[in-house]
N, C-alpha and C positions, 0 to 999 in steps of 0.2 A: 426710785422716783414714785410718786405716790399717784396715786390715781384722778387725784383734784389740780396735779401739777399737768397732768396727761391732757385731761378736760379741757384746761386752761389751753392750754398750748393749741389745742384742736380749734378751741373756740377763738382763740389768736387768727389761724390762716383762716378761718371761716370769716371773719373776717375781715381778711385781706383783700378775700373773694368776693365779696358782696360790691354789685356793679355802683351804689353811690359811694364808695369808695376807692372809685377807682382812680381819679385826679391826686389824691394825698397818699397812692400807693406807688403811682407814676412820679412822682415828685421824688418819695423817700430813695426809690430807686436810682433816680439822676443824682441824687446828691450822694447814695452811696458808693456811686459809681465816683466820685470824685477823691475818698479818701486813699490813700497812697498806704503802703509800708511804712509805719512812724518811727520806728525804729531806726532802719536806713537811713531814712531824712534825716532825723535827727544827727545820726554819725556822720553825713555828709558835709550838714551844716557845720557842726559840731570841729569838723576838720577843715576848716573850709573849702572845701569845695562840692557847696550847694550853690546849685542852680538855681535860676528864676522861678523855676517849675516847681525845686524842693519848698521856694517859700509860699509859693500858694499852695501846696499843698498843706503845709501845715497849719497857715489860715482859714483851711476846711476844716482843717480838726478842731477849731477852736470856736468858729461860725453857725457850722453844721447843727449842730446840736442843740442849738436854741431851736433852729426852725425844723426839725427833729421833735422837739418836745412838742411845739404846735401842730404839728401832723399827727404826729400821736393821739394828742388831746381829743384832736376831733374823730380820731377811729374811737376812742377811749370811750363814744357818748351809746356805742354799738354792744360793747362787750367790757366783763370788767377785769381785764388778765392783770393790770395795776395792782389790784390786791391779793396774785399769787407772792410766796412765797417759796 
């Protein structure tokens, strides 16, 4: 790992850390706390027998990530880890 990937990463949780971020850090965390084992679900659904619970979750998986990107965005205007590679 190169030392700009290092940086990056540092400058990533620094970040995270910074208290007017703390609402879009609080967010990304409820929402990650929503996605499930996709895997599973899927073989559950897949078999049928998914639950109510397997279809929202997999509705996070497809949801999330829009509002994901806009959380990001706005950490994005603090730091620019966007253009590690």
């Amino acid at each position: 790992m190169s030392l700009e990937v290092i940086q990056a990463r540092h400058d990533a949780v620094d970040c995270f850390l910074l208290p007017e971020n703390t609402a879009a850090v609080g967010a990304l965390q409820t929402h990650l706390k929503g996605i499930t084992n996709v895997p599973r679900t899927l073989g559950a659904l897949k078999s049928g027998k998914g639950t109510t619970n397997d279809w929202q979750a997999l509705v996070k998986v497809f949801v999330f990530p829009s509002i994901w990107e806009f959380l990001l965005l706005q950490l994005a205007v603090y730091i620019s880890f966007f253009d590690v590679k």
